[in-house]
ROSE-13715 format. One record per residue (C-alpha): residue in three letters; x, y, z. Coordinates in steps of 0.2 Angstrom, whole numbers, plus 5000, padded with zeros to 4 digits. Example, Ala and Ser with C-alpha at 12.3 -4.5 7.8 and 13.67 -1.06 7.14 Angstrom:
ALA506249785039;SER506849955036;
// end
This chain:
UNK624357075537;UNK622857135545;UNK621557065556;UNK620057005548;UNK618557085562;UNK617256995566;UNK615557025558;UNK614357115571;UNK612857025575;UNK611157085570;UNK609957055587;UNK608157005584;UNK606457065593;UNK607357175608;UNK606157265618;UNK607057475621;UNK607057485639;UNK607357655642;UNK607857845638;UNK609857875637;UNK610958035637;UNK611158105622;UNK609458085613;UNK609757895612;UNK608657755621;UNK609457575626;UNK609557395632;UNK610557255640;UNK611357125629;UNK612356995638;UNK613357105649;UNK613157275637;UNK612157415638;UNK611657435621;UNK611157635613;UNK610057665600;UNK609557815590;UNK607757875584;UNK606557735597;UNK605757765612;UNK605657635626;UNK604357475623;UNK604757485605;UNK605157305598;UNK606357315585;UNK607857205575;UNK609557315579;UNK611057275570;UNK612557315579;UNK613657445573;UNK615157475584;UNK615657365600;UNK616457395615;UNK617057335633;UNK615657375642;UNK614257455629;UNK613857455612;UNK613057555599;UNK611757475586;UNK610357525573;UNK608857485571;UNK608457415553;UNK606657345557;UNK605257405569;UNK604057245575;UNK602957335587;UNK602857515590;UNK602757585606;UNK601157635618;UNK602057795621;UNK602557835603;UNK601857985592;UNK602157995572;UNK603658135571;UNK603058305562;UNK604858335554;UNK604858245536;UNK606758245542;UNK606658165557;UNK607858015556;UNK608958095546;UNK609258265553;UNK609958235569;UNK609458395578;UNK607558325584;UNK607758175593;UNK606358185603;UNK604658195590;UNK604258015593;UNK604158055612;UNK602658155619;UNK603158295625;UNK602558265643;UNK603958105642;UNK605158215636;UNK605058345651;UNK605058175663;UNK606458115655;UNK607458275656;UNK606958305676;UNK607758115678;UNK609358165668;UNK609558335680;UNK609258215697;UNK610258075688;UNK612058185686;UNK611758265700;UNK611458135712;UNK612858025703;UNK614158155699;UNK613958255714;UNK613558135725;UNK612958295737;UNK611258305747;UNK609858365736;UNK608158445739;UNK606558395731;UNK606958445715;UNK605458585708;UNK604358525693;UNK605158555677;UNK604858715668;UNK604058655650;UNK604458775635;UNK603158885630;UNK603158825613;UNK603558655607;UNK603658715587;UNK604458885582;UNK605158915596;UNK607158955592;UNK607559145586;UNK609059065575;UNK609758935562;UNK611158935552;UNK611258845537;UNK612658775527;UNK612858765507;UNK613658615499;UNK613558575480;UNK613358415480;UNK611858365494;UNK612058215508;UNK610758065501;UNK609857935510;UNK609757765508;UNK608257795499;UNK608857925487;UNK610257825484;UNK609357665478;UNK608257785465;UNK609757865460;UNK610557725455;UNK609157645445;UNK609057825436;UNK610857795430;UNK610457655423;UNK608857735413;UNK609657895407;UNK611757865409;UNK612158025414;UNK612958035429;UNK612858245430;UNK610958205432;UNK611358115449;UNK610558165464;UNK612058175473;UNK612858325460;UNK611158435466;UNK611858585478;UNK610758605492;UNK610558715508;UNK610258635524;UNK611058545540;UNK612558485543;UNK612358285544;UNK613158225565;UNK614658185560;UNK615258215543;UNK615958395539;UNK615558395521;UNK613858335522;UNK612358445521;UNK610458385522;UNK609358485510;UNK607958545522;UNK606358615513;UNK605558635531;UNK605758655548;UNK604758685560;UNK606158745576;UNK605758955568;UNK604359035561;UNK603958975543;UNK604459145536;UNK606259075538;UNK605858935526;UNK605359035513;UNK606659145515;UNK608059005513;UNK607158905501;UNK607159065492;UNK608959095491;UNK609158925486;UNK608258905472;UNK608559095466;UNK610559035467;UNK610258875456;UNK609158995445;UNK610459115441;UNK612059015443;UNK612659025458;UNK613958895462;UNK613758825478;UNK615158805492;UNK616358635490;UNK616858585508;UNK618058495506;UNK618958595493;UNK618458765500;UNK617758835482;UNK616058905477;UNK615359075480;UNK613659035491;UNK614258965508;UNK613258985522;UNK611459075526;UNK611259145547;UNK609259205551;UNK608559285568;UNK607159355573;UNK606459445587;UNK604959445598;UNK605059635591;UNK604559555573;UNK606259595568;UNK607259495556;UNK608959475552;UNK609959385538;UNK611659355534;UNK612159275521;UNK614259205519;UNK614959195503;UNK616759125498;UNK617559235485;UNK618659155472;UNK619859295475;UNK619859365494;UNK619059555494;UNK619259695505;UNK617559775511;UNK618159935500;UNK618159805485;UNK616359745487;UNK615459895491;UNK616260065495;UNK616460095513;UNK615259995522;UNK614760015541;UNK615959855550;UNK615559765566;UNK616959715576;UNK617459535582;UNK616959395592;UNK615259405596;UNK615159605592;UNK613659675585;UNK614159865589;UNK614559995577;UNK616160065581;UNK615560245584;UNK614760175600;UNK615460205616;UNK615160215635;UNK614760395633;UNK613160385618;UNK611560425627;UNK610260305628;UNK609160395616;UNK610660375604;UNK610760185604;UNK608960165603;UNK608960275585;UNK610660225578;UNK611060325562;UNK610660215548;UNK611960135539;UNK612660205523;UNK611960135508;UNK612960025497;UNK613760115482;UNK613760065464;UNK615359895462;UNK616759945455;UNK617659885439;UNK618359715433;UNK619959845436;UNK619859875455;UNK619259715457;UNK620659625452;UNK619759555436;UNK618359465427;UNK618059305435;UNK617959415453;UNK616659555445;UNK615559425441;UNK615459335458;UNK615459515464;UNK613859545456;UNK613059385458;UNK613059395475;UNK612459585474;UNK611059525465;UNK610359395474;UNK610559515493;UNK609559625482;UNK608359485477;UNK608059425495;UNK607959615501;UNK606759635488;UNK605459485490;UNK605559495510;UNK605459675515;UNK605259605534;UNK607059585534;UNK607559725544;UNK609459695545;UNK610059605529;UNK612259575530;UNK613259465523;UNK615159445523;UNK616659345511;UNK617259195526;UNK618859135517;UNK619459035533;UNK618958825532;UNK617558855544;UNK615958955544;UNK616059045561;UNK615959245559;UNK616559285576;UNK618159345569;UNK617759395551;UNK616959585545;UNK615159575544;UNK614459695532;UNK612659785530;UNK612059755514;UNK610159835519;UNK609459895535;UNK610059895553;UNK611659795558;UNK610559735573;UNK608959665580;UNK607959695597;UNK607159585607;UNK606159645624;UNK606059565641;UNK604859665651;UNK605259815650;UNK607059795645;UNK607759805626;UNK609259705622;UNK610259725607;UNK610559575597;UNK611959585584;UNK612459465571;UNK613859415583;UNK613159425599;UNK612359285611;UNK610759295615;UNK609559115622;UNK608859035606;UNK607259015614;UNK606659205618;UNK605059145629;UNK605859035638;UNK607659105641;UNK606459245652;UNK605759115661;UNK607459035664;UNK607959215668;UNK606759245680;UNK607059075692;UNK608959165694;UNK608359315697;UNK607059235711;UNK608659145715;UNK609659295718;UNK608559425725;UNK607359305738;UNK607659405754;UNK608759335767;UNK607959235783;UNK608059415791;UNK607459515780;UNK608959605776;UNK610659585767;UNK612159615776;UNK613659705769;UNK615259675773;UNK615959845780;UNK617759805784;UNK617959765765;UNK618359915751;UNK616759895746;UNK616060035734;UNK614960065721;UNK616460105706;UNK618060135702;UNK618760295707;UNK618460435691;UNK616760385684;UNK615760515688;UNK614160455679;UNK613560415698;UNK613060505713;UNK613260365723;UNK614760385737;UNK616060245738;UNK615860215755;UNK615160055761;UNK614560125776;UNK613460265768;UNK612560195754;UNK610960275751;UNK609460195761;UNK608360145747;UNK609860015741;UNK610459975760;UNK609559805758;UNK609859775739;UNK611359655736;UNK613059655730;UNK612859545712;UNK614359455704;UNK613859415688;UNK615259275680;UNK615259245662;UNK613659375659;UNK613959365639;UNK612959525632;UNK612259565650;UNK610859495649;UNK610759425665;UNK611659565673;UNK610359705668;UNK609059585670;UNK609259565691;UNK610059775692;UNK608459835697;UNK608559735714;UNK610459765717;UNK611659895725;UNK612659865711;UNK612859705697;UNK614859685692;UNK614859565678;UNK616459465668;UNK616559375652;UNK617959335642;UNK617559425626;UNK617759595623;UNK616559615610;UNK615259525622;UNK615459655636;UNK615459825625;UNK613659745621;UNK613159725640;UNK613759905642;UNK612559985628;UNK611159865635;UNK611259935651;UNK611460125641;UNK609960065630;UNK608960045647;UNK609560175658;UNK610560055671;UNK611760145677;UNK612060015693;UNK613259885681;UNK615059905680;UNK615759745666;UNK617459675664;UNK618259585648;UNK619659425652;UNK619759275656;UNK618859245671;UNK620159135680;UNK621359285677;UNK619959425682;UNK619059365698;UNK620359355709;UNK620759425729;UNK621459575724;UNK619859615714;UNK618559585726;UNK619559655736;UNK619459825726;UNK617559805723;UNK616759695739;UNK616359545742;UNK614859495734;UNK613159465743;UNK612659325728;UNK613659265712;UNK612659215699;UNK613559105687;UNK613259055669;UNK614858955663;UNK615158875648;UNK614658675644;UNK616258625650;UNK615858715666;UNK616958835678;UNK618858815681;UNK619358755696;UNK620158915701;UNK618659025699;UNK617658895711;UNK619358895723;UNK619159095723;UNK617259085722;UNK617558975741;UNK618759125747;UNK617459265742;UNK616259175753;UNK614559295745;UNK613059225754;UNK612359105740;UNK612759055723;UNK611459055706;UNK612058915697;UNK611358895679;UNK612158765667;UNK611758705650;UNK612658555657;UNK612158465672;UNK613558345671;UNK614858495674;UNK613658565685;UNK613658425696;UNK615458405695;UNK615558595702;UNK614158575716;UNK615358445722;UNK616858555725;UNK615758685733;UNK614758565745;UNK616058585757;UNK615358775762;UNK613758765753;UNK612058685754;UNK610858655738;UNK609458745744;UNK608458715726;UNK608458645709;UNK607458705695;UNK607658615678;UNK607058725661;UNK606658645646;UNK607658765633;UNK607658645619;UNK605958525615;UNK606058365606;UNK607958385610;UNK609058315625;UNK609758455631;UNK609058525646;UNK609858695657;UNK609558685676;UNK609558825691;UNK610258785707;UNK610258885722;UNK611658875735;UNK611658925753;UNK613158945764;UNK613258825777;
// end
């Protein structure tokens, strides 16, 4: 016999105190802290209690009383439902105080180390349009609010035809927080250029058009599954578009022989290699057009030829109605989730990448690789490390360690002039310093501070994502990096800064769950001179700055604002040995 749980009160009139992690705000009940989603502090509002705990609970508001002083009427017509934009009620001057206080807040708490006068937070350049990518889901049967709900119900009563429901509708939009198999139908939003609502809104309605079936989540059938868009500060668009065969394809099956791009985080045609010119990856031969399908024959029968062609059609469709696409791909993802990192991406029309241009560098942008989401502001976020890095030393020099093996490469690559000694580097990079760039994804970091560097080594843990930092730095004429795939824990040991010096700075861009405490163990025996800390965590961050405050001071912190109307906030820290 179960126990019968007490009903959960519904609180009348609170007054929301104050901004929480995580997009929420709260306020003390009894002894509970109490979080709430979608208010802003000095709302009064009736919150109905949802879950309770030991020491907080979680509520929802079900009446506002009085609004705010501080609040502003969101932009989204999603807001509240779609969980990405938090923030719209919030100016976005709150916003950017709130985040600076979250940064001081896990730092001071977490890392319980000394801290400077933290530097004014750097604001995103654009508060709308701002991201270079979405990805959206396809479900056939949309999520529906409450108020959705209500009208579908009284049209069930009008018309007693349930395959007229609201809910049997398939729709193309956001997965809702928490619930896999949900997907909000989002007609627009404002986080990319508009051009990227017109073109999903397009394949949507061109799909319930022309019969489309739309992808079941939870029993993994339906042809139209997933929809990827990017742009570029170039103007360039790409578009991939995931379908979900009935029967499982090869690429040959689909189109005849179709350019591939390898795994996780790709983006490179096979032919490319560390010996293709610059001028080569700049002009990369266009991809072979896609041949006529074959047969119901070679295709393994009807019911495949005619999803085959459907989705033939409609990349045809899109390519057709937006000729700004520049890079139109698409793939069949028979696995239970929608990440392509491991799947074949196809070119259906166009290039298999994008560019996008930082100063006067070009970086190329794949379908797999990692690139900021916020163009404009990742080169300001950029350009604090690189002013982190490269500020000269209280002497106006930067000293090598001589007694290491220090040199510039490996022994055999010749594509340098540069001698291996440490002792006679040429005098126009005497003072440059030796960089350590740990997980440096596509390079982009790497290539971006080589200018100023004897020589910029960088790691990252996937293959796919270093082959791209190589033909950046080919794309740029950078011949100053040197890149290495693994794990970093197994990579940056002794024995390899032994082979290639001890590094002058380390520049360190970990993932949300921060570094491994054997890289900031080897990271202490390295010893470099300071240390460029970004994070897209604080929390982690500060837990790290901890373990290094025993040899090293925080000489600055610099919060950017990567995400507005979101909670997310990334932060620079410099460190200086002690």
């Amino acid at each position: 016999m179960t126990r019968k749980k007490k009903p959960l009160p519904l609180l009348e009139g609170v007054t929301i105190e104050a901004v929480a992690a995580e997009g929420k705000c709260l306020f003390h009940w009894d002894d509970l802290v109490v979080f709430v989603p979608f208010c802003v502090p000095g709302d009064v509002c009736d919150v109905q209690i949802r879950r309770k705990k030991h020491s907080f609970a979680e509520g929802e508001v079900v009446r506002f009383i009085k609004y705010s002083n501080v609040r502003v009427k969101p932009f989204c017509q999603h807001f509240g439902v779609c969980g990405g934009c938090k923030w719209q009620n919030l100016p976005y001057e709150e916003q950017l105080k709130f985040k600076q206080q979250q940064v001081f807040d896990q730092l001071s708490r977490i890392g319980k180390i000394e801290l400077p006068e933290f530097r004014p937070i750097l604001g995103s350049v654009k508060t709308q349009e701002y991201r270079n990518k979405l990805d959206f889901g396809c479900a056939n049967k949309r999520y529906l609010t409450k108020e959705e709900i209500e009208e579908d119900r009284s049209r069930y009563e009008e018309i007693e035809d349930n395959s007229q429901s609201l809910k049997n509708k398939p729709a193309i939009g956001f997965h809702i927080t928490g619930a896999f198999d949900k997907i909000l139908p989002i007609e627009k939003c404002w986080l990319m250029d508009d051009l990227h609502n017109q073109i999903r809104n397009e394949v949507r309605d061109y799909a319930v058009a022309n019969g489309l079936s739309f992808f079941d989540l939870r029993a993994q059938t339906g042809l139209l599954r997933d929809v990827i868009i990017r742009n570029s500060n170039t103007g360039e668009w790409m578009v991939i578009i995931q379908f979900h065969f009935s029967t499982p394809l090869s690429a040959e099956g689909v189109f005849v022989s179709p350019p591939k791009l390898g795994g996780a985080r790709g983006g490179l045609n096979k032919g490319m290699t560390d010996g293709v010119s610059a001028a080569d990856q700049t002009t990369p031969t266009p991809p072979r057009s896609a041949l006529p399908l074959g047969s119901s024959k070679n295709l393994g029968g009807e019911t495949v030829t005619s999803e085959v062609e459907q989705a033939k059609a409609l990349l045809q469709h899109i390519a057709d109605k937006f000729p700004q696409i520049s890079a139109l791909m698409y793939l069949d993802n028979q696995k239970c989730n929608d990440t392509i990192g491991d799947q074949d991406i196809l070119v259906f029309k166009g290039n298999d990448h994008i560019f996008e241009l930082m100063e006067d560098l070009r970086f190329k942008v794949g379908p797999k690789s990692f690139y900021q989401t916020n163009t404009e502001q990742a080169y300001h976020l950029y350009k604090v490390a690189r002013a982190f890095a490269l500020a000269p030393m209280d002497n106006g020099q930067w000293t090598m360690d001589r007694s290491s093996s220090a040199r510039l490469l490996p022994k055999g690559r010749k594509n340098y002039d540069y001698p291996t000694s440490a002792d006679n580097y040429p005098l126009s990079i005497i003072n440059y310093p030796l960089i350590y760039d740990l997980y440096t994804g596509t390079g982009t970091i790497a290539n971006f501070v080589a200018k100023k560097a004897r020589q910029v080594i960088g790691i990252e843990y996937v293959p796919e994502a270093i082959e791209d930092a190589k033909v950046n730095s080919q794309i740029n004429g950078i011949t100053n990096t040197l890149f290495y795939a693994g794990d970093m824990k197994d990579i940056l040991t002794d024995d390899f800064i032994a082979e290639h010096g001890r590094p002058d700075v380390i520049i360190t861009d970990p993932p949300r769950a921060g570094m491994h405490p054997d890289v900031v163990k080897t990271i202490l025996r390295a010893a470099p001179q300071r240390i460029v800390y970004v994070s897209c965590n604080p929390a982690t961050q500060a837990r790290d700055l901890h373990d290094l405050d025993a040899d090293y001071r925080v000489a600055a912190v610099q919060p950017v604002d990567m995400f507005p109307h979101t909670p997310h906030v990334e932060n620079v820290v410099l460190l200086i040995r002690r």
